[in-house]
C-alpha positions as CSV (number, residue, x, y, z in Angstrom):
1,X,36.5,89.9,72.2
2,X,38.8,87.6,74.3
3,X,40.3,89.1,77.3
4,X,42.7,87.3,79.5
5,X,43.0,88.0,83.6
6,X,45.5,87.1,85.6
7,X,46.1,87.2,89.1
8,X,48.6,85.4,91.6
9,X,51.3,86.2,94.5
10,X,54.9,85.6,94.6
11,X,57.4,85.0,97.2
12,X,61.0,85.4,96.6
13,X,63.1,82.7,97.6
14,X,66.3,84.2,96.6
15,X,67.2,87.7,97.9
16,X,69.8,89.4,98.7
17,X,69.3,89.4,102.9
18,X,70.6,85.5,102.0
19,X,73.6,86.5,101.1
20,X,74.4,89.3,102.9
21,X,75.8,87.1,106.0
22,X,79.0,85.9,103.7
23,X,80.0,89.8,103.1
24,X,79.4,90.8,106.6
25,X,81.0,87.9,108.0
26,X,84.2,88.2,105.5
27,X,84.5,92.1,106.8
28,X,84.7,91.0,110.6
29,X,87.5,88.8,109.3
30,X,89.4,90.6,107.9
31,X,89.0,93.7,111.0
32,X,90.2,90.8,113.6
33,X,94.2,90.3,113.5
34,X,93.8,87.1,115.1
35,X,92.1,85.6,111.4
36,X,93.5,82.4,110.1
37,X,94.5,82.9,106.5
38,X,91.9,79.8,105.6
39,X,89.2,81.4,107.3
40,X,89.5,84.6,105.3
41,X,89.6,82.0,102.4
42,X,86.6,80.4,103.5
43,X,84.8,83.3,103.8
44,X,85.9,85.2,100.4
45,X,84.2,81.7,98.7
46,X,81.2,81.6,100.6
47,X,80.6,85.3,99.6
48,X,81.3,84.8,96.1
49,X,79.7,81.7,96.0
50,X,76.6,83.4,97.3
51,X,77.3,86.3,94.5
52,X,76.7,84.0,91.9
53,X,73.8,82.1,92.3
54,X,72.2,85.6,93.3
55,X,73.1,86.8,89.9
56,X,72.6,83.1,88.6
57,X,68.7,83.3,90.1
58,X,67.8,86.5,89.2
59,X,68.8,86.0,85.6
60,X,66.8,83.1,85.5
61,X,63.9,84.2,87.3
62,X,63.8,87.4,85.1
63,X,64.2,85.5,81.7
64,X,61.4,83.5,82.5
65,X,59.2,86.4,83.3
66,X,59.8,87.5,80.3
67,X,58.9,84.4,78.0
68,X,55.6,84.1,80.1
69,X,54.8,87.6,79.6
70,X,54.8,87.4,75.6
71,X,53.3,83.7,75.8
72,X,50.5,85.1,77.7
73,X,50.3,88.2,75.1
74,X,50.8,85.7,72.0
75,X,47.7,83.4,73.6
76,X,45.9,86.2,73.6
77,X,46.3,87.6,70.4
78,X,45.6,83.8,68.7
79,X,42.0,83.9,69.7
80,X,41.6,85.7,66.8
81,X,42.8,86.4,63.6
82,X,43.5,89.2,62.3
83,X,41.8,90.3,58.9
84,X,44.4,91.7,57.0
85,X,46.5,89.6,54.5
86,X,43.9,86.7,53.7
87,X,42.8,85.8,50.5
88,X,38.8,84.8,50.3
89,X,38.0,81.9,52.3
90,X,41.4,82.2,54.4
91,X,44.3,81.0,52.1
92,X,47.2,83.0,53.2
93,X,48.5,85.9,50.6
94,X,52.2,86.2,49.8
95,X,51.5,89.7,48.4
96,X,49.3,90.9,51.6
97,X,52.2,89.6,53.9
98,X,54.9,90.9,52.3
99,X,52.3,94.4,52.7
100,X,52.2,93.7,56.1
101,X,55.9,93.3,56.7
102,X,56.4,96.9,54.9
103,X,53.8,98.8,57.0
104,X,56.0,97.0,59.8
105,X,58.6,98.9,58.7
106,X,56.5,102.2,59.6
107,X,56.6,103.1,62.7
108,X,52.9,105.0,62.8
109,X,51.2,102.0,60.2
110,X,48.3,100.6,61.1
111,X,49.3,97.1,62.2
112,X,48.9,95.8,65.8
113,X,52.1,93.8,66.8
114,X,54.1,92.9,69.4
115,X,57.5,93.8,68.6
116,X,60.6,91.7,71.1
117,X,63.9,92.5,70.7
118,X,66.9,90.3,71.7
119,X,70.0,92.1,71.7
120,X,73.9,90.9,72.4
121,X,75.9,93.6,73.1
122,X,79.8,94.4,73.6
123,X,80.5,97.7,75.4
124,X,84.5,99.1,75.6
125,X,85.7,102.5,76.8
126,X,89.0,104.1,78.9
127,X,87.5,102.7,82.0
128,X,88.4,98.8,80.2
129,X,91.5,97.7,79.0
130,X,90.9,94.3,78.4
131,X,88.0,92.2,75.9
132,X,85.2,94.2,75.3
133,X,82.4,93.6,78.0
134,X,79.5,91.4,76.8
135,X,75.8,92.1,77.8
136,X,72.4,91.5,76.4
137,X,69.0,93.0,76.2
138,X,65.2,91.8,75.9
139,X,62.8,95.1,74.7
140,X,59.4,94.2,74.9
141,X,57.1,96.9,72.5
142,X,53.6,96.6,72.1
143,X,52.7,98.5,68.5
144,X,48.9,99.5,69.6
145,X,47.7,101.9,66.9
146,X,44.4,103.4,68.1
147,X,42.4,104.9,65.2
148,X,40.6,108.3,66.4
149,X,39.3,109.9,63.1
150,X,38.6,108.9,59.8
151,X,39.6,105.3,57.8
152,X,41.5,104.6,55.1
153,X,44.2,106.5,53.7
154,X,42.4,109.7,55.7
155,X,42.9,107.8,59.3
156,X,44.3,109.8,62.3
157,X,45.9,107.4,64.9
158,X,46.9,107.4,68.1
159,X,50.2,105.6,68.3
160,X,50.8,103.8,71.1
161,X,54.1,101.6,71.9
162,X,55.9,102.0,75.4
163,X,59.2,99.9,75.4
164,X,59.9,97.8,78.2
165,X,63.5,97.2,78.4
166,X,65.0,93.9,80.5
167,X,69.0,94.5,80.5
168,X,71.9,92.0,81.3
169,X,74.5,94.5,80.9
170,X,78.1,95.2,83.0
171,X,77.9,98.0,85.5
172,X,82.0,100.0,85.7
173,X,82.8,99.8,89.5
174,X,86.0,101.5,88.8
175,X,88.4,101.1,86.6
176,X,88.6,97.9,85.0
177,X,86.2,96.4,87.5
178,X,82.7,95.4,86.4
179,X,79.8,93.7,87.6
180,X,77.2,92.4,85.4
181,X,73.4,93.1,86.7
182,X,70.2,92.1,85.4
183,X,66.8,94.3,85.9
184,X,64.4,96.2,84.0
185,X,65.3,99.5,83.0
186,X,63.4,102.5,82.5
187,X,60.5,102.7,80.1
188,X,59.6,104.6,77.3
189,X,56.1,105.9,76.2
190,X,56.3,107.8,73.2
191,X,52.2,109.1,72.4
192,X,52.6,110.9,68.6
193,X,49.0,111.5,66.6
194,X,49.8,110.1,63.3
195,X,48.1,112.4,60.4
196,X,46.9,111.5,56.9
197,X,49.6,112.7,54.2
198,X,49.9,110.0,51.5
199,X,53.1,108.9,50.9
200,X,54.5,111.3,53.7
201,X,55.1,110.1,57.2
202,X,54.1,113.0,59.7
203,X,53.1,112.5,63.2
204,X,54.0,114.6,66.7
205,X,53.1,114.3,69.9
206,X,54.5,114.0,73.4
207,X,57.1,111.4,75.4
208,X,57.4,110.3,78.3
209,X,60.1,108.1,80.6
210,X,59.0,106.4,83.5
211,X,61.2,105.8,86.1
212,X,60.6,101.8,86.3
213,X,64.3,101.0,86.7
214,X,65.1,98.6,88.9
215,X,68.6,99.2,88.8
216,X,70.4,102.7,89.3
217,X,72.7,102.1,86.6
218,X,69.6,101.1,84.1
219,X,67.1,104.3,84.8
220,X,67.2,107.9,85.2
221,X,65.5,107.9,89.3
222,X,63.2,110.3,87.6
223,X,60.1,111.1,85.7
224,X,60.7,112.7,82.1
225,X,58.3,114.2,79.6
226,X,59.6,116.1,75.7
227,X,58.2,116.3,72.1
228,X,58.1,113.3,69.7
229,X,57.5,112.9,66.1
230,X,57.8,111.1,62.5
231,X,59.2,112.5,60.0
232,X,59.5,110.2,56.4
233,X,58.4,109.3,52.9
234,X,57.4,105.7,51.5
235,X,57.1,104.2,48.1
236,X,56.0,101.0,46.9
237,X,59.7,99.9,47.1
238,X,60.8,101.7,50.4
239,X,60.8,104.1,53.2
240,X,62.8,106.3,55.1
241,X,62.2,108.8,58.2
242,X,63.6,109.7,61.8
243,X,61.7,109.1,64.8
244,X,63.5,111.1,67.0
245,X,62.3,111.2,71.4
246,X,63.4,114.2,73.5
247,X,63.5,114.4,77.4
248,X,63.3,117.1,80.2
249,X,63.7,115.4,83.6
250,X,60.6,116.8,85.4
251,X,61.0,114.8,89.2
252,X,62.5,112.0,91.0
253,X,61.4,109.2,91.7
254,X,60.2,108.8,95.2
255,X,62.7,106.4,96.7
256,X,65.4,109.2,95.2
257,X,65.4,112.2,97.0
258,X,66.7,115.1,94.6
259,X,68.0,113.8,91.8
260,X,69.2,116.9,88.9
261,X,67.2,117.3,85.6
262,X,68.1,115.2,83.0
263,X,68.2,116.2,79.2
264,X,68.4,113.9,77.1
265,X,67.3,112.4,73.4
266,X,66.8,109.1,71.4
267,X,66.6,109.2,67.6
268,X,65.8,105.9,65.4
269,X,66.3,106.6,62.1
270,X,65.3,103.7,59.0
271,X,65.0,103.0,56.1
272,X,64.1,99.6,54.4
273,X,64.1,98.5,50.3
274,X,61.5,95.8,49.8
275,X,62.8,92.5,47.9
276,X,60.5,89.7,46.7
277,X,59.1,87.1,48.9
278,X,58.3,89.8,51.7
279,X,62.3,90.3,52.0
280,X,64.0,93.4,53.1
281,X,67.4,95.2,54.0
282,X,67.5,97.9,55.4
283,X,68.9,99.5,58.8
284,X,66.7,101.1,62.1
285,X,69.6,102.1,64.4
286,X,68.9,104.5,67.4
287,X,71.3,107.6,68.3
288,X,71.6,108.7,71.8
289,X,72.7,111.9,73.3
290,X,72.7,113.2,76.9
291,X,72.5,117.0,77.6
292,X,74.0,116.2,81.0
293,X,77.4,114.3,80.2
294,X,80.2,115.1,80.8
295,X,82.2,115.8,77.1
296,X,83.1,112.9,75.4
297,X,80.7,111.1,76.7
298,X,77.2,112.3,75.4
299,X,76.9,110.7,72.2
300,X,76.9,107.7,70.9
301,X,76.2,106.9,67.4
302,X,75.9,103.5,65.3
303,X,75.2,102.4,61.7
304,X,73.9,98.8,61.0
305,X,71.9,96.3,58.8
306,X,69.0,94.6,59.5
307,X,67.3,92.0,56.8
308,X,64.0,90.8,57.2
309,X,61.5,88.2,56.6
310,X,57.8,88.2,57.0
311,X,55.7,84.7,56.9
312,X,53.3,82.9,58.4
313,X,52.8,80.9,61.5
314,X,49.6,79.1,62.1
315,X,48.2,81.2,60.1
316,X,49.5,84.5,61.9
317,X,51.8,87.4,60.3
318,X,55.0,87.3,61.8
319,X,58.4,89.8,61.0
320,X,61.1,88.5,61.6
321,X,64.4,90.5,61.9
322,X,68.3,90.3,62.2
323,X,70.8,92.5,62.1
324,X,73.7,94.5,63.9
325,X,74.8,97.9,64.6
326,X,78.6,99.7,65.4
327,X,78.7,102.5,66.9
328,X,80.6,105.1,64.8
329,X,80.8,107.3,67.9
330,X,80.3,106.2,71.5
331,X,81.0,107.6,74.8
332,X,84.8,107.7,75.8
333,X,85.0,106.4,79.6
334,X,82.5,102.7,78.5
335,X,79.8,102.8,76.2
336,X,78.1,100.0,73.7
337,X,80.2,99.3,70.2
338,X,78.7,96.8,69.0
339,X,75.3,94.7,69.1
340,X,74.0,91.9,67.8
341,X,70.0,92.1,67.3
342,X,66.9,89.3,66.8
343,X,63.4,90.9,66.3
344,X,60.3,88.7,66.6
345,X,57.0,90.6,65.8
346,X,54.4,89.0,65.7
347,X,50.5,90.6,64.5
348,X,48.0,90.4,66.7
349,X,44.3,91.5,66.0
350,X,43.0,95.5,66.8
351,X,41.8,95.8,70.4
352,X,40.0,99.3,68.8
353,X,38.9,98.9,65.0
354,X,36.6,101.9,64.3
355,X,37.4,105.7,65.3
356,X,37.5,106.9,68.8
357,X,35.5,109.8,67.5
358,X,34.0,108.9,64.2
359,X,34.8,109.3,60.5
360,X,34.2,106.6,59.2
């Protein structure tokens, strides 16, 4: 089976340390009473000059990460084709991918993807009273289903899929000021055990956060662990189910000192109707609440559409989705209201095709 390795070094060019001499410099200004007015001026622009191409450069250098990160993935995965949804001799099936793209819809199928999200978000709340403030998202999810007992319609899976979340988003720095940041936020590893029970949807099994934030306003500071599960039903026209992900801070992160225990949940909750051609409609929204906030502020809510279209490229399965979401409820002081979302999930091949521990 193909297996990629990589290994390099890097060397940032850009950091902050380069721009730090505009701030300090612009604060002994400003502390002397002998400071020409152009000096101060001089010194605001070189400062906020240096701002910008920090924020300029690290939105560019993360972007790219990110598009060699699925390229690599997506070379990978091409090395092989995957078996489902081919016709004898290897014509592509219009029924077997519009199968594909409903068991995409399932969150515990067993497809192998790589699901990438794309958002555009608008956030608002008492601490803004102008335009909504605009940010964006890139979610990586790898959809590894790792089959442990049994085949067929009597499978139990292992379903794997951390999300790896890459934010642009404004950080509030008091009231209406706000600075917009880019790094990776927390991620999510949700680990349920997926159990055979025809056209029910049932799995449980534990969650996790890790505290991989690069940012204090994107991550928690601290490790996390809670209960996760699947709850639905499917036909052959549609499905519906919750996929809800509860948290219990358990530790901070090392560089954090103390940091108090979080509580907090996610729930997606879906449902898609299947058209012809491998179409669907449907939404796949996620609710958060957190245990912790203060009232007014610990839920926020949104409905949405989403239609979707499965087909092939070179030969390969890929979903691909569009939608948006409004958030009926949404924290008081800022908090997303609306978003504006592009899947791309593309199949790859199993890594693990036969049971960890027989079955079959």
């Amino acid at each position: 089976r193909p297996v990629k390795f990589q290994f390099g070094f890097e060397y940032s060019v850009v950091s902050q340390d380069d721009f730090d001499w505009g701030s300090s410099h612009l604060r002994r200004l400003v502390q002397r009473r002998d400071a020409s007015r152009s000096q101060v001026a001089r010194a605001v622009k070189v400062a906020a000059s240096g701002h910008q191409v920090l924020m300029e450069t690290q939105g560019r250098v993360a972007l790219v990460a990110i598009v060699l990160v699925f390229a690599s993935f997506a070379v990978v995965a091409s090395a092989q084709e995957p078996a489902t949804g081919s016709k004898p001799g290897g014509a592509p099936s219009q029924e077997n991918v519009a199968e594909i793209g409903a068991k995409l819809s399932n969150p515990v199928s067993d497809v192998w993807a790589l699901f990438t999200q794309f958002g555009l978000t608008f956030s608002d709340g008492d601490l803004n009273t102008g335009d909504p403030e605009v940010g964006g998202n890139i979610s990586f999810q790898p959809i590894l289903p790792i089959p442990l007992y049994g085949s067929g319609a009597d499978a139990w899976r292992l379903i794997v899929r951390p999300t790896i979340p890459l934010l642009f988003d404004p950080v509030p720095q008091g009231f209406d000021r706000f600075d917009t940041e880019v790094g990776l936020g927390d991620t999510l590893l949700p680990l349920p055990i997926a159990a055979p029970a025809g056209n029910w949807i049932l799995a449980l099994g534990p969650t996790f956060t890790l505290p991989t934030s690069t940012k204090d306003a994107f991550g928690r500071q601290q490790w996390a662990v809670g209960p996760t599960g699947v709850l639905g039903y499917k036909t052959e026209k549609w499905i519906a189910g919750v996929f809800p992900q509860y948290f219990f801070g358990i530790g901070s992160r090392g560089d954090q000192g103390s940091t108090p225990d979080a509580s907090y949940m996610s729930m997606l909750y879906f449902a898609f109707y299947n058209l012809p051609d491998a179409w669907q409609i449907g939404f796949n929204p996620t609710i958060s609440y957190d245990a912790k906030a203060s009232s007014g502020n610990r839920w926020n809510v949104p409905v949405g559409l989403v239609v979707t279209k499965t087909t092939r490229i070179a030969s390969r399965p890929v979903k691909f989705q569009f939608g948006f979401e409004y958030s009926v409820v949404s924290q008081d002081d800022f908090g997303q209201r609306f978003q504006i979302k592009l899947n791309v999930i593309p199949v790859i091949s199993a890594l693990i095709d036969r049971p960890l521990f027989g079955g079959d």
